[in-house]
C-alpha positions in Angstrom: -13.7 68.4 1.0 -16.5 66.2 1.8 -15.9 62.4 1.0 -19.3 62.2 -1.1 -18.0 65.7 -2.9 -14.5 63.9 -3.5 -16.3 61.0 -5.0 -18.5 62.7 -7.0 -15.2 64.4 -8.5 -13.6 61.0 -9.0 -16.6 59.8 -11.1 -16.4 62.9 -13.3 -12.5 62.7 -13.7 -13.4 59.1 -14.5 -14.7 60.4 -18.1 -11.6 62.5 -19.0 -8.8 61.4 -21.0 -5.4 60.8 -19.1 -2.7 62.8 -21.1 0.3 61.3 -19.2 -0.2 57.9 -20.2 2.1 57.9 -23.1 4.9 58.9 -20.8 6.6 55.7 -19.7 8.3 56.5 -16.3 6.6 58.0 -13.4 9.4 60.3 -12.3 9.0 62.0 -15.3 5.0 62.1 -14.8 5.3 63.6 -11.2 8.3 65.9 -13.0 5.6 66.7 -15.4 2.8 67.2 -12.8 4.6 69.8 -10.8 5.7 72.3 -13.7 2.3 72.2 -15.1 0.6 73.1 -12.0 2.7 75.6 -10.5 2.5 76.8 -14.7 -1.0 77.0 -14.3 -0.9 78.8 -11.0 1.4 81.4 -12.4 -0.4 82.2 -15.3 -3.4 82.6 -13.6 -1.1 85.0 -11.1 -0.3 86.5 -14.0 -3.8 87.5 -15.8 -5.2 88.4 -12.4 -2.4 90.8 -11.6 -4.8 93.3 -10.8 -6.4 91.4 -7.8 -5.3 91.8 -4.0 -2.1 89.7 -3.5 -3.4 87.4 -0.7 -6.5 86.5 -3.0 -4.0 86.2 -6.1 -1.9 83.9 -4.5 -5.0 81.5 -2.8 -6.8 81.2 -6.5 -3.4 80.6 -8.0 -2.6 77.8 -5.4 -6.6 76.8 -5.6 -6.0 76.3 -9.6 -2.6 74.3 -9.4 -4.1 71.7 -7.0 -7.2 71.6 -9.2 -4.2 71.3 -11.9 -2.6 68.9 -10.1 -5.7 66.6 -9.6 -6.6 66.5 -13.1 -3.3 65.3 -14.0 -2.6 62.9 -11.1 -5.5 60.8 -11.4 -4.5 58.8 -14.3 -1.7 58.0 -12.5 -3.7 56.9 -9.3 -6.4 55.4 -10.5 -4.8 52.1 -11.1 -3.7 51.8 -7.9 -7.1 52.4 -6.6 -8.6 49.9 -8.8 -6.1 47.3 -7.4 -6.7 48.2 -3.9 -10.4 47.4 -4.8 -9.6 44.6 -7.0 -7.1 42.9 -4.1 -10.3 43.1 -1.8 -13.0 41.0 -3.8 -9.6 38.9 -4.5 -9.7 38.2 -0.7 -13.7 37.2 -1.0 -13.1 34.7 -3.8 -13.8 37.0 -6.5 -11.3 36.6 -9.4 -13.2 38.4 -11.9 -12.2 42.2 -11.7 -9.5 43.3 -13.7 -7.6 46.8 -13.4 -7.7 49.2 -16.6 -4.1 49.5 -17.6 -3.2 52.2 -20.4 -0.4 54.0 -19.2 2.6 52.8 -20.2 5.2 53.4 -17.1 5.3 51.3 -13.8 2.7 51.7 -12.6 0.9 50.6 -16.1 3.0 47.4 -16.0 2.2 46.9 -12.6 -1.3 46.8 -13.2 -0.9 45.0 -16.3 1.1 42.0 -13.9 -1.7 42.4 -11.6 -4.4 41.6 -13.9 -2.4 38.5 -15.2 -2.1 37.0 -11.3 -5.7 37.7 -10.7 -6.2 35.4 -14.0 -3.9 32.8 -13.1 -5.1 32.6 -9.7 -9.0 32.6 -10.7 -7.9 29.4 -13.4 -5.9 27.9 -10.4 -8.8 28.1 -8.2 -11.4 26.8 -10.9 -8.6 23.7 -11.0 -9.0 23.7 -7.6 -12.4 23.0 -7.6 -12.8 20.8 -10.5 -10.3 18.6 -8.8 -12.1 18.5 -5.7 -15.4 17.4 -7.3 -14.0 14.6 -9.8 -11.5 13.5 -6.3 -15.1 13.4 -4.7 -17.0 11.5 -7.7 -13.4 9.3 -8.1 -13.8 8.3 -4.3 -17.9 7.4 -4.1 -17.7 4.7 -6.8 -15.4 2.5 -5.3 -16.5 3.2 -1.9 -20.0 3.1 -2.6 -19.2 -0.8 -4.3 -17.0 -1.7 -1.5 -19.6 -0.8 1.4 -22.0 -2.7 -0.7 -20.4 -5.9 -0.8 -19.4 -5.7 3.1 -23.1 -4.8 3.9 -24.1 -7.5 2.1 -21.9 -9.8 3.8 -22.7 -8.5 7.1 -26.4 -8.9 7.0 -25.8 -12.1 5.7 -27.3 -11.6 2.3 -24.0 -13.1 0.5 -21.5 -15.0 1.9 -17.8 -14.5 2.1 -17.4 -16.2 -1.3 -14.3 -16.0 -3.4 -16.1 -13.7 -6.2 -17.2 -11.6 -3.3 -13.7 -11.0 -2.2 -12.4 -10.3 -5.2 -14.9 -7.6 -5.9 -14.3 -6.2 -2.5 -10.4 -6.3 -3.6 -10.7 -4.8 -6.9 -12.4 -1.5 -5.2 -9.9 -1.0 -2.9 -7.1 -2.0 -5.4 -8.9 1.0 -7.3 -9.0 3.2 -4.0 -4.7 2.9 -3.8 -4.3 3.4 -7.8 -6.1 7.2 -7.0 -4.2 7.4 -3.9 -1.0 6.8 -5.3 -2.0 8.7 -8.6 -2.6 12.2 -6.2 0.1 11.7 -4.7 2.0 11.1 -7.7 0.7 14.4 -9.4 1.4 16.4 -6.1 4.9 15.5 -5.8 5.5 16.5 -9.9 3.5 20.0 -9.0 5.8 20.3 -6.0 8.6 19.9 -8.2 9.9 17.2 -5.5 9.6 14.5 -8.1 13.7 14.1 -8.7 15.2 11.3 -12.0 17.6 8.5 -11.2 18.5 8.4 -14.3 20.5 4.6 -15.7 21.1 3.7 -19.0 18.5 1.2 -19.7 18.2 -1.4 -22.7 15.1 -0.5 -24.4 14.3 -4.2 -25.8 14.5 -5.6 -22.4 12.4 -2.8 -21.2 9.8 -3.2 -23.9 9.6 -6.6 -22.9 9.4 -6.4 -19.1 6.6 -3.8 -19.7 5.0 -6.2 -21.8 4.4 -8.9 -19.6 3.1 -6.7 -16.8 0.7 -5.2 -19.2 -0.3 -8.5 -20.2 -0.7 -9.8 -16.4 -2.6 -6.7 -15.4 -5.6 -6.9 -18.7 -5.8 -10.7 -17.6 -6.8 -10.0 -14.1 -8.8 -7.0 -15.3 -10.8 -9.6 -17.4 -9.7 -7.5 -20.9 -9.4 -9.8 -23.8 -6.4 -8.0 -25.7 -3.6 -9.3 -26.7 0.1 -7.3 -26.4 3.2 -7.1 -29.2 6.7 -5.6 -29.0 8.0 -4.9 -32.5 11.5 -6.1 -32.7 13.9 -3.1 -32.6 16.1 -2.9 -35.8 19.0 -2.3 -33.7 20.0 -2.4 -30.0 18.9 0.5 -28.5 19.5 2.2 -24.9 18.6 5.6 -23.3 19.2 7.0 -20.2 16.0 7.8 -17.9 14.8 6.9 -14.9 13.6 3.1 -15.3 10.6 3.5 -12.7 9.6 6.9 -14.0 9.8 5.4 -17.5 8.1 2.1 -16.7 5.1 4.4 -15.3 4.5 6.2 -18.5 4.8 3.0 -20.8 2.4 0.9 -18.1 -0.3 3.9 -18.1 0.2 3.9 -21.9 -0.5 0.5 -22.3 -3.5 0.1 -19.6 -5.4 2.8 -21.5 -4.7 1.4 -25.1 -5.9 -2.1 -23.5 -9.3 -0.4 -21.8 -10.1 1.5 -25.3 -9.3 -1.4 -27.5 -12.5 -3.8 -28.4 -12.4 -7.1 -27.6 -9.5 -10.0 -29.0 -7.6 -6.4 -30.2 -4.1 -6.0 -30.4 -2.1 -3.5 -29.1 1.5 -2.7 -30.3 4.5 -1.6 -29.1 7.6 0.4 -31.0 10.9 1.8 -30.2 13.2 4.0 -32.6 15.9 6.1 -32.3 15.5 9.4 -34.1 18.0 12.4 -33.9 19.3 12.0 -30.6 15.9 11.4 -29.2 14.1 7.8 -28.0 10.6 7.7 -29.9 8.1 5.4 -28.1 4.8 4.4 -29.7 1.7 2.6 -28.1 -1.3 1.7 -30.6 -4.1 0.0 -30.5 -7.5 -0.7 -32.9 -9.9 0.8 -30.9 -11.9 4.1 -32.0 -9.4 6.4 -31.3 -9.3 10.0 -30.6 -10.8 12.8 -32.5 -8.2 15.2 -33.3 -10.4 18.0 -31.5 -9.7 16.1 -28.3 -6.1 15.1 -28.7 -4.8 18.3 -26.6 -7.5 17.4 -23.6 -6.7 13.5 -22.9 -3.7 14.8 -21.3 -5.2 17.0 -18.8 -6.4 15.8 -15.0 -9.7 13.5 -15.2 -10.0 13.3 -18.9 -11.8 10.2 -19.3 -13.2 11.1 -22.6 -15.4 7.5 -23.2 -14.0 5.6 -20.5 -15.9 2.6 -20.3 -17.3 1.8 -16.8 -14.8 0.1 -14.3 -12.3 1.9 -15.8 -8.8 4.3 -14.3 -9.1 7.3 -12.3 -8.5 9.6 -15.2 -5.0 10.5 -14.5 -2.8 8.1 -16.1 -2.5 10.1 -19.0 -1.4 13.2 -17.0 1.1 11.7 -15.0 2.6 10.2 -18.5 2.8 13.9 -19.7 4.2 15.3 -16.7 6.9 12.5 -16.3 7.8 12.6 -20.4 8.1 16.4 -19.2 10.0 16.0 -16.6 12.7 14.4 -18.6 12.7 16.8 -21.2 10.8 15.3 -23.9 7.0 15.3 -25.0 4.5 13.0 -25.6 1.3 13.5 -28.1 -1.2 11.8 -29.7 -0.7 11.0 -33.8 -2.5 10.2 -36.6 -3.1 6.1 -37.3 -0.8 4.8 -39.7 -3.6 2.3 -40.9 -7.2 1.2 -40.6 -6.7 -1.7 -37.9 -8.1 -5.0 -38.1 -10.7 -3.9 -35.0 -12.9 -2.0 -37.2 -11.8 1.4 -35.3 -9.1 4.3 -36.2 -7.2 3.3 -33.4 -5.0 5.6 -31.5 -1.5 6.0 -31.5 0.3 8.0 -28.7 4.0 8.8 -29.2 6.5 9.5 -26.5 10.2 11.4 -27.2 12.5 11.0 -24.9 16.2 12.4 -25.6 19.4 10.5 -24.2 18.7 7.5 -27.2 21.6 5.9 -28.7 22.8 2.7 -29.5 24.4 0.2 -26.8 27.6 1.0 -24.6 29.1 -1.5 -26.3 28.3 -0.2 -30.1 29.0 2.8 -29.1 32.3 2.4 -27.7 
């Protein structure tokens, strides 16, 4: 047969229904397949008994693969579509998807490759978002920072201390994304490994604190930080870096959202087993449509200008994660003396308990 003839016959078996899709294994299809074509071939031997024997015998075998064709191409046509969809695959195209209706292997195989081809087309728009907001991340800072060395070169502004500093503060900005892709490709990786200590949460609270409060003062915030006093001593075993992370890109983003002379608190509880952290602050919070997306990569929802790269809030989720617990955003308790909503983020982290020492 002709290969526009045997196309032509696959776009009219396209349009007829596939009666072995119900049966689940494809043994039993091809079982199937074989009694109902050499079925066909003898009954059609056995109307046409009065023809010559040789012509008897080529219709009969002429009308079992005809049989056989009708009843196979259910079962192929998957595999075709696949063969077709795996080629645009390899040309970037993620969009075809493979009919699946049969219910046997090769209906869950199909079914499987239609999932991967969606996974991989989200993975590669991820791909490409990340690229672009990596690219948009990278010009600010270096567009500011070649800037104030041209203008220093051509002698427009001197090496003055303000100068310097702004200089500093872009390439202080340049390491933060540096260090926050790396960060994020070692958690993907699943290289990111926990030294996990028992820590003492008040002193932890406390240390975090006055880093916080270090870091708003030399990014010129006016906000002002408070540790609630724990009602009892408190200790949980994590990873003290890890943990310090989360808490510090907590804290960074309550102090960038919150308006000026604001106040932004920190809380520690133990509750069923599990360490619950809380960072608040009085700014305008987030809308509860949004709450799911401030955790993804390059969120910066209303970030004012100057602000992070967009993944501290990520890297908090992945790390809470990573030991286990979870981290979301809640409603505010109260209206705050800012004027705004605020928002409050809550972290739960299990291993909490009280003190060696009470607990012993």
């Amino acid at each position: 047969m002709s290969p526009a003839l045997v196309a032509r016959l696959d776009r009219v078996l396209e349009l007829l229904p596939r009666p072995l899709d119900p049966v689940r294994s494809i043994k039993l299809k091809l079982g199937i397949l074989l009694v109902a074509s050499g079925a066909a071939g003898i009954s059609y031997f056995w109307y046409a008994i009065g023809w010559l024997p040789v012509r008897t015998a080529a219709t009969a075998i002429c009308v079992a693969l005809l049989t056989s064709q009708v009843l196979a191409h259910g079962m192929t046509s998957p595999l075709r579509e696949m063969t077709a969809a795996a080629g645009a695959m390899a040309r970037g195209d993620y969009t075809r998807r493979v009919r699946a209706t049969s219910r046997d292997e090769v209906g869950e195989l199909a079914r499987a490759f239609t999932k991967m081809a969606e996974d991989l087309g989200a993975a590669d728009q991820r791909r490409r978002e990340l690229i672009a907001n990596v690219s948009h991340e990278l010009r600010t800072p270096i567009t500011a920072l070649q800037g104030v060395l041209e203008n220093m070169v051509d002698g427009v502004a001197a090496a003055e201390p303000a100068s310097l500093r702004a200089a500093l503060a872009q390439t202080e900005r340049l390491g933060h994304l540096v260090a926050d892709l790396l960060d994020l490709s070692r958690l993907d990786a699943g290289v990111a490994t926990l030294r996990r200590v028992h820590i003492d949460v008040a002193d932890f609270l406390d240390e975090a604190v006055e880093h916080a409060s270090a870091s708003a003062a030399g990014a010129g915030l006016d906000v002002h930080f408070r540790s609630r006093e724990l009602p009892a001593p408190l200790t949980v075993h994590a990873d003290p870096w890890r943990l310090h992370q989360v808490l510090a890109n907590l804290l960074d983003n309550a102090a960038r959202h919150s308006p000026a002379g604001g106040t932004v608190r920190v809380s520690a509880e133990e509750h069923a087993g599990e360490l619950h952290l809380e960072v608040s602050d009085e700014g305008q919070g987030i809308p509860p449509a949004e709450r799911s997306r401030v955790f993804e990569r390059f969120s910066r929802g209303d970030r004012a200008a100057g602000g992070g790269t967009g993944l501290g809030l990520a890297i908090a989720r992945w790390v809470v994660e990573l030991h286990g617990g979870r981290i979301q955003v809640i409603d505010p308790a109260a209206p705050t003396p800012g004027g705004g909503p605020g928002c409050r983020i809550q972290v739960a982290i299990p291993g909490a308990g009280p003190t060696r020492e009470e607990a012993v």
